[in-house]
C-alpha positions in Angstrom: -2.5 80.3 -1.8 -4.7 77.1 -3.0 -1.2 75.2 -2.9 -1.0 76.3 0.9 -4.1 75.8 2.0 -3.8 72.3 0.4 -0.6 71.8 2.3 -2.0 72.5 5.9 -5.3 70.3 4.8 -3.1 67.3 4.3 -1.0 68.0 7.8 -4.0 69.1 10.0 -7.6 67.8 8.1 -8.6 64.0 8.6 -7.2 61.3 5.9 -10.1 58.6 5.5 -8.2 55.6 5.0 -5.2 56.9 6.3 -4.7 57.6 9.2 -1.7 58.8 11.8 0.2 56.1 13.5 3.0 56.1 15.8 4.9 54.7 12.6 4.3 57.5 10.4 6.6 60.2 9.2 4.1 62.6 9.8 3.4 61.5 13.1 7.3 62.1 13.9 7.2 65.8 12.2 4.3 66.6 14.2 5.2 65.1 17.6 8.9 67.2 16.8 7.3 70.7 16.7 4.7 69.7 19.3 7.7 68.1 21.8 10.0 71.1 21.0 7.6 73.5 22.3 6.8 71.2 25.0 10.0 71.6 26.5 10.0 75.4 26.1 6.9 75.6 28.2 7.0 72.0 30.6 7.3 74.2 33.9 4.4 76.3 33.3 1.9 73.6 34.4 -1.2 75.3 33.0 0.2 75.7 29.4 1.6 72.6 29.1 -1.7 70.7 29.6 -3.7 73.1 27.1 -0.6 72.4 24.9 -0.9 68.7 25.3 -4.8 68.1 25.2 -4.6 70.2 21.9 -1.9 68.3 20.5 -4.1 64.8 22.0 -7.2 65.9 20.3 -5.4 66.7 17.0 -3.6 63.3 17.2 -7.3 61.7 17.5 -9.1 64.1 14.8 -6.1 62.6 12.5 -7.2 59.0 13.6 -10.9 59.1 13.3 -12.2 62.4 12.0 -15.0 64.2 13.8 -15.8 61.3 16.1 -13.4 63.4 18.2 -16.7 64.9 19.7 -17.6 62.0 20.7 -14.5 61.6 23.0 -15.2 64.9 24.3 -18.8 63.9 24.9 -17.4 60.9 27.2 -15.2 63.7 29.1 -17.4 65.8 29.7 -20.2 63.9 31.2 -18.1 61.7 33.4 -16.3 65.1 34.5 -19.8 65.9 35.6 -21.3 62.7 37.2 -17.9 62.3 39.0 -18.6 66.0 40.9 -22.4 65.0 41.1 -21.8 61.8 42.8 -19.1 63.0 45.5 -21.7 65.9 46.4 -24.8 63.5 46.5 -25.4 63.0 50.4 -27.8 59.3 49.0 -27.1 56.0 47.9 -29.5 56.1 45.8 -28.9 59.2 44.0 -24.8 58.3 43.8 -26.0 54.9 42.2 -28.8 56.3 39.4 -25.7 59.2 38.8 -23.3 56.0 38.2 -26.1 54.0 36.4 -26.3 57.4 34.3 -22.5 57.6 33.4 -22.4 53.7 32.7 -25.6 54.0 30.3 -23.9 56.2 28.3 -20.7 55.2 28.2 -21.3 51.6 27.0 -24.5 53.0 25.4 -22.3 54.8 22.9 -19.7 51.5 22.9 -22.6 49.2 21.8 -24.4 51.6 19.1 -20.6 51.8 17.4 -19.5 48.6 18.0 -22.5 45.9 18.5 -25.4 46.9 16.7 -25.1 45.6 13.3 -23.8 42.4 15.2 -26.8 42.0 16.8 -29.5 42.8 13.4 -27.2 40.4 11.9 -28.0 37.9 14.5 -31.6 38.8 14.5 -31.6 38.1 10.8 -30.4 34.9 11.0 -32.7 34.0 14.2 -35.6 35.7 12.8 -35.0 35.3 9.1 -35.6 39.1 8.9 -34.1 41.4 6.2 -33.3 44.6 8.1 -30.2 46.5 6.7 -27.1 47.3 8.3 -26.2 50.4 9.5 -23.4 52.3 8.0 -21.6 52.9 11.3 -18.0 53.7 11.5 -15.9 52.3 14.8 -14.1 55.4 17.0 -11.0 54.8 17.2 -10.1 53.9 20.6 -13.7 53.5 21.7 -13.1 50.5 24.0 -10.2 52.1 25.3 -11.1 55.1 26.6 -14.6 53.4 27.5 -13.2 51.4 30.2 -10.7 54.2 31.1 -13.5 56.6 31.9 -15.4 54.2 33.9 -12.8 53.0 35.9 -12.6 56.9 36.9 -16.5 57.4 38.0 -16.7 53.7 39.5 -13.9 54.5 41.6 -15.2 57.9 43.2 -18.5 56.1 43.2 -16.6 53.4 46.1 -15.0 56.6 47.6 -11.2 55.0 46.1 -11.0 58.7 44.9 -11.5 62.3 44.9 -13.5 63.4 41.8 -11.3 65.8 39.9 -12.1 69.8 40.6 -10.0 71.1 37.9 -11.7 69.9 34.2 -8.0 70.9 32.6 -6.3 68.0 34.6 -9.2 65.6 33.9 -9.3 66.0 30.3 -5.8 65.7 30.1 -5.9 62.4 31.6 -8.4 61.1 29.3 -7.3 63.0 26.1 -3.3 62.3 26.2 -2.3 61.1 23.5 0.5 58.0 23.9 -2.5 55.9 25.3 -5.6 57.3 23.8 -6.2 54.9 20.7 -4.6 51.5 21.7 -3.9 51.9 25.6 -2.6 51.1 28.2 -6.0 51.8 29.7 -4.3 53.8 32.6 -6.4 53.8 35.9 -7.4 57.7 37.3 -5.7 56.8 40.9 -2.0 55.9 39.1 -2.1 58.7 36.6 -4.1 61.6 37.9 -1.1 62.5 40.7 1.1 62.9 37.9 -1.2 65.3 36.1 0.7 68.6 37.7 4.2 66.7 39.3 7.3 68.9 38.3 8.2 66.8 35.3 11.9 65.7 35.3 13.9 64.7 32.2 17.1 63.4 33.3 19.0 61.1 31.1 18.5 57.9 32.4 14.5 58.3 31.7 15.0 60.2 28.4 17.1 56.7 27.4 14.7 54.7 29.2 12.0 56.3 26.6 14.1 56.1 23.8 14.9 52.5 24.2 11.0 51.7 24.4 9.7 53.4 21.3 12.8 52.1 19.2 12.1 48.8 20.6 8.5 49.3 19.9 9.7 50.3 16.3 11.6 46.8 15.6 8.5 44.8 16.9 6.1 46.7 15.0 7.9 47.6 11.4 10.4 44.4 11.4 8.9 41.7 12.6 5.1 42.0 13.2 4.0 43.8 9.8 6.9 41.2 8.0 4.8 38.1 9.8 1.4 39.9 8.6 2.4 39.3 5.5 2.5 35.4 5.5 -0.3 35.3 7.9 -2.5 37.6 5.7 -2.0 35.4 2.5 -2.8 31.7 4.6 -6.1 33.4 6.2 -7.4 35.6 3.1 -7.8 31.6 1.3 -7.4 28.9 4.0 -8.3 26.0 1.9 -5.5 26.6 -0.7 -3.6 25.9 1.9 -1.6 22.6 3.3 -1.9 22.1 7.1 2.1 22.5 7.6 1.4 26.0 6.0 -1.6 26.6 8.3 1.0 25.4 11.7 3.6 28.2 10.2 0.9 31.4 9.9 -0.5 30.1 13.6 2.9 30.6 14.9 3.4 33.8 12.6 0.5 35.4 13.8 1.2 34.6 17.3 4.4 36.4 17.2 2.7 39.0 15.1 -0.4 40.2 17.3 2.5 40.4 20.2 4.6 42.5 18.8 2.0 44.6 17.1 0.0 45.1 20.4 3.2 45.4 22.7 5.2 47.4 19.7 2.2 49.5 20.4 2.3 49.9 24.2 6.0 49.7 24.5 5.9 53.4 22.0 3.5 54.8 23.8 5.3 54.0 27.3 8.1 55.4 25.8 7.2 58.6 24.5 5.0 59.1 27.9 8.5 58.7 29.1 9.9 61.4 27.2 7.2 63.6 28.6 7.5 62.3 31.9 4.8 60.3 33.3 4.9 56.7 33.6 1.9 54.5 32.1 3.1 51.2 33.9 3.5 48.2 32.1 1.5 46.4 30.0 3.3 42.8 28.9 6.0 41.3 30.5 7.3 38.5 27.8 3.3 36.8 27.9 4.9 33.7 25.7 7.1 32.5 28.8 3.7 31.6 30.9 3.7 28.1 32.5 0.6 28.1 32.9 -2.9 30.2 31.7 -3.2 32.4 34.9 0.6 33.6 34.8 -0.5 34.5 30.8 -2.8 37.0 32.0 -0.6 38.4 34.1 1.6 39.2 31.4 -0.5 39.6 28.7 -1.9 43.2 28.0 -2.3 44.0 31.8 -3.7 46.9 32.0 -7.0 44.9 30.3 -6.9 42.0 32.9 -6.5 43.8 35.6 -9.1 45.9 35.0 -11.8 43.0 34.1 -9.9 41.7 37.4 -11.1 44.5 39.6 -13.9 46.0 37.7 -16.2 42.4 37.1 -14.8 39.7 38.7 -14.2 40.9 42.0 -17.2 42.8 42.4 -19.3 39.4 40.7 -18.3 37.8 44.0 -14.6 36.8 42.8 -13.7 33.2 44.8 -15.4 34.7 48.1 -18.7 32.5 46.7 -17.4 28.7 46.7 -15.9 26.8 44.2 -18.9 26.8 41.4 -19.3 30.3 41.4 -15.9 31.1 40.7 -15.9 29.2 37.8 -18.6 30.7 36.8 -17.4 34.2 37.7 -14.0 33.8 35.4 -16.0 32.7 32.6 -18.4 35.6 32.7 -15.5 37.9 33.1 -13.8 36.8 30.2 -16.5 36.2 27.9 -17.3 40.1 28.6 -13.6 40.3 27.8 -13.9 38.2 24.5 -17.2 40.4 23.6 -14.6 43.7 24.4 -12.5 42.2 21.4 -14.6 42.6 18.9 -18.8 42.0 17.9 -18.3 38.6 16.2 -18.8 35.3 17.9 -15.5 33.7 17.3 -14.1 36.3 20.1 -16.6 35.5 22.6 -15.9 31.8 21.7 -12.0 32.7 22.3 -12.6 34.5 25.8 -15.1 31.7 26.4 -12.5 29.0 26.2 -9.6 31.3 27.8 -12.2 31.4 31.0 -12.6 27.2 30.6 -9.1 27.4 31.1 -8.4 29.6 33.4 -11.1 27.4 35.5 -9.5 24.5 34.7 -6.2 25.4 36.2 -7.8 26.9 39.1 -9.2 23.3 39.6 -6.2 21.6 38.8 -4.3 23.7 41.4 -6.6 22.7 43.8 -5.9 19.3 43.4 -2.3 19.3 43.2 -1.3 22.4 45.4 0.5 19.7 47.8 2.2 17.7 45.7 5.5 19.1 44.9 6.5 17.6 41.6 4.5 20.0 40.2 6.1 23.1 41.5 9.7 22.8 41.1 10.3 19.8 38.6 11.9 21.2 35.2 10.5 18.3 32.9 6.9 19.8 34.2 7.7 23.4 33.9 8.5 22.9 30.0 5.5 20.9 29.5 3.7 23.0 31.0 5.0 26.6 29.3 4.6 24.6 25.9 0.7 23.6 26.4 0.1 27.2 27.7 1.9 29.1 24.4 0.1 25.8 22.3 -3.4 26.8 23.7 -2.8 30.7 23.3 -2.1 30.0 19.6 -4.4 27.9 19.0 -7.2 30.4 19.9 -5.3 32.5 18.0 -6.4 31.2 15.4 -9.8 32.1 15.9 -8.8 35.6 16.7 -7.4 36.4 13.4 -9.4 33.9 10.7 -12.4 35.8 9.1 -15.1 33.6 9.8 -15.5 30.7 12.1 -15.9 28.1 9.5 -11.9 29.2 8.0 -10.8 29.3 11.8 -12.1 25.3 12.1 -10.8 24.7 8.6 -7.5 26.1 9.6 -7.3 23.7 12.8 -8.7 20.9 10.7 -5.7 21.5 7.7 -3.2 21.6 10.6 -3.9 18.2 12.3 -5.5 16.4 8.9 -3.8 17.9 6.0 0.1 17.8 7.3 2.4 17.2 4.5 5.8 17.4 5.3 6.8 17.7 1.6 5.8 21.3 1.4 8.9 22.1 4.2 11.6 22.2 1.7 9.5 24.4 -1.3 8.7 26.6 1.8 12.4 26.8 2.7 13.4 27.4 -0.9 10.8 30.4 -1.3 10.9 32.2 2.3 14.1 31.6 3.8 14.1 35.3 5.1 10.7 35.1 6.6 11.5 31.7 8.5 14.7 33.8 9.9 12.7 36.7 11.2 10.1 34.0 12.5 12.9 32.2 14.6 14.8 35.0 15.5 11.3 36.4 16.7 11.1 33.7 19.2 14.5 33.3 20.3 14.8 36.7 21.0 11.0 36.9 23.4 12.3 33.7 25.3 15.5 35.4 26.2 15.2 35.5 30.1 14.4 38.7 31.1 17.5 39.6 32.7 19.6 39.0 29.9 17.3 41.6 28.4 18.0 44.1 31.3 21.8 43.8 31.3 21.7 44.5 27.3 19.5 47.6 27.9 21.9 49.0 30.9 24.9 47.9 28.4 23.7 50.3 25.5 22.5 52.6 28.2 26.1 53.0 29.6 27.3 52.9 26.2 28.8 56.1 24.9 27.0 58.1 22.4 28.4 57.0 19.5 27.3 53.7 19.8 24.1 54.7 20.3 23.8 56.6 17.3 25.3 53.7 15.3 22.8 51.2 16.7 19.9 53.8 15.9 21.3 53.8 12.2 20.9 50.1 12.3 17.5 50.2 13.3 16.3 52.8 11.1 18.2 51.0 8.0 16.7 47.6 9.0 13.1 49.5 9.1 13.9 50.6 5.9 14.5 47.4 4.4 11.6 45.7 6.0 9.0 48.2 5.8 5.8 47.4 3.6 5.1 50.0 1.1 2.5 51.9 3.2 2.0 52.4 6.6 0.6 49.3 8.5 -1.9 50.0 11.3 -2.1 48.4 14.8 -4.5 45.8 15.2 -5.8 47.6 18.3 -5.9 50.4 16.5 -9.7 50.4 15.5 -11.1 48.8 19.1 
């Protein structure tokens, strides 16, 4: 009996330390059972999304514990507010309701996320000795944050309909594929979905399939195989040449992409397999020409929303010149800030909204002069300073303070000795492979990419099932010894 009752703790209680991923065997044995019974049940509406949200708020109590009632909180009042604010017959009383729902909202996303940020900065100001506060992060806060009050902004602008039904709403907010890591899914794309006759014909069951296993390869070969470089270089930067400082820039670049879109590419997927469609969130973000295409690839659900939830409602480029500048660099130092409490990210979004100014300017200057539009020789130069400037803030992204993140630029441009290339290729020949191969394989034009997926799809079975034998034996050969997390996860 003990022996039981130990069992079902360790496959339904909450694992500090450890917690389910997409990656995880016992994420699979769950999502089986759970996806079996799905299927059984998919055309009664009702029970399908009290099966889901109970399966979504398991999924989260197995990611962060009891700060599941937190989530719930979040539902609940924004269920509310939403009603409240379609039934309120004055401005004013729609706007305190939406002041309300925003208070809380990011009220609860600062105390998590931002206080000991700011009483360490008040330390340091003040030279004041007041303790930090032993506050764990929600998984998924700044996720499901945003996603909520994207839902109550837009019934505040009359874009939607408040939700009548709490079942459907809190199966929009709860479901699982997106919860911890996104996409942050927007109430007016996902909501008519909520109760559609779901359809599970074979082209979309590959479709899914082909996502999460792609989603596997990024995430288990090649990002967690990069972290492994990466983690070494950054956890002592100054024993470190600069040559070995250039190679864990470009590992981690390729690392935080797969890891993020690995992530969003599995959830996709499996959403998929359920049938509803999440969008899409990158669209190959390294091919850019320039640093306005890059976030338009890059995690889109995030830019968009900043896109249509600060910048266009600061004034966007209706306001001259000046302002818009000043516009994109608020927007994406709150987007920086979103990243994490530390000022290296609001330094990163800082400099991402210099940019993005900058090439607003530039196009200004040189929108009729066509050897900048179509000219080759400019194109490349172009793509190559865009990926060179994304990886370079990179850097300060993943060092753990700012003074390793300028160390790390300073070893790269100062301390470059070309006699550590051939120990390097001596000792990790296989990690230089995966590195390249990495590359190559995200700068494959994007049609290439779609006739390989409609090859395999048309493909007969077997080959299918060799190819998934391939990729589960290469995950077994790459795979660290435990379970990496996302680096979303905890955001």
């Amino acid at each position: 009996m003990e022996e039981g009752f130990r069992l079902l703790s360790q496959i339904f209680g909450y694992q500090k330390g450890s917690p389910m991923l997409f990656n995880s065997g016992q994420f699979l044995g769950l999502f089986i059972v759970f996806f079996a019974f799905y299927l059984i049940i998919q055309k009664k509406i009702n029970f399908r999304l009290i099966w889901t949200i109970l399966f979504s708020f398991l999924f989260y109590y197995k990611a962060s514990g009891w700060y599941l009632f937190i989530l719930l909180l979040s539902i609940l009042v924004d269920y509310f507010v939403a009603l409240w604010i379609d039934k309120a017959q004055k401005k004013s009383v729609k706007k305190t309701l939406l002041v309300f729902s925003i208070l809380i909202n990011v009220g609860l996303l600062f105390y998590f996320k931002y206080t000991n940020f700011f009483i360490d900065n008040i330390n340091q100001v003040a030279g004041q000795k007041i303790p930090l506060l032993d506050i764990f992060l929600p998984i998924g806060i700044s996720f499901y944050t945003f996603q909520t009050l994207s839902y109550v902004i837009d019934v505040y602008k009359g874009i939607l309909k408040p939700m009548t039904n709490f079942l459907d709403y809190a199966f929009y907010m709860s479901f699982f594929p997106h919860l911890v890591a996104g996409p942050i899914v927007r109430a007016k794309d996902f909501l008519p979905q909520v109760r559609q006759e779901l359809s599970f014909d074979p082209d979309r069951v590959y479709e899914g399939f082909y996502l999460v296993c792609k989603g596997l390869i990024k995430k288990v070969i090649f990002a967690d195989f990069m972290a492994q470089y990466a983690d070494i270089v950054y956890s002592n930067p100054e024993g470190y040449s600069g040559f070995e400082h250039l190679i864990a820039m470009y590992a981690y670049t390729l690392q935080i992409y797969c890891d993020f879109s690995g992530y969003s590419d599995m959830a996709i997927g499996i959403a998929k397999w359920m049938g509803y469609d999440l969008g899409v969130n990158f669209r190959t973000p390294y091919q850019s020409k320039n640093i306005t295409e890059f976030w338009r690839r890059w995690h889109i659900s995030l830019s968009s929303w900043l896109r249509d939830y600060i910048y266009i409602p600061l004034g966007g480029s209706r306001k001259g010149i000046i302002k818009t500048y000043l516009f994109l660099m608020t927007t994406m130092l709150i987007g920086g800030f979103w990243h994490g409490a530390d000022w290296k990210f609001i330094l990163w979004g800082g400099v991402h909204g210099i940019a993005l100014a900058t090439h607003k300017f530039w196009l200004s200057k040189t929108e009729n002069i066509s050897y900048f539009k179509n000219n080759k020789i400019w194109n490349i130069f172009s793509a190559l300073l865009t990926f060179h400037l994304v990886a370079f803030l990179w850097i300060y992204f993943r060092a753990n303070s700012f003074s390793d993140a300028n160390y790390s630029i300073y070893a790269i441009f100062n301390r470059m000795d070309l006699n550590f290339i051939q120990p390097f290729l001596n000792v990790r020949g296989l990690f230089l492979i995966l590195l390249i191969v990495g590359y190559i394989t995200h700068f494959i034009p994007d049609k290439i990419k779609l006739m390989a997926q409609k090859t395999i799809g048309d493909s007969p079975f077997y080959v299918k099932t060799i190819i998934l034998l391939i990729i589960i034996q290469l995950m077994l050969q790459f795979q660290s010894e435990s379970v990496q997390p996302f680096i979303y996860f905890q955001f």
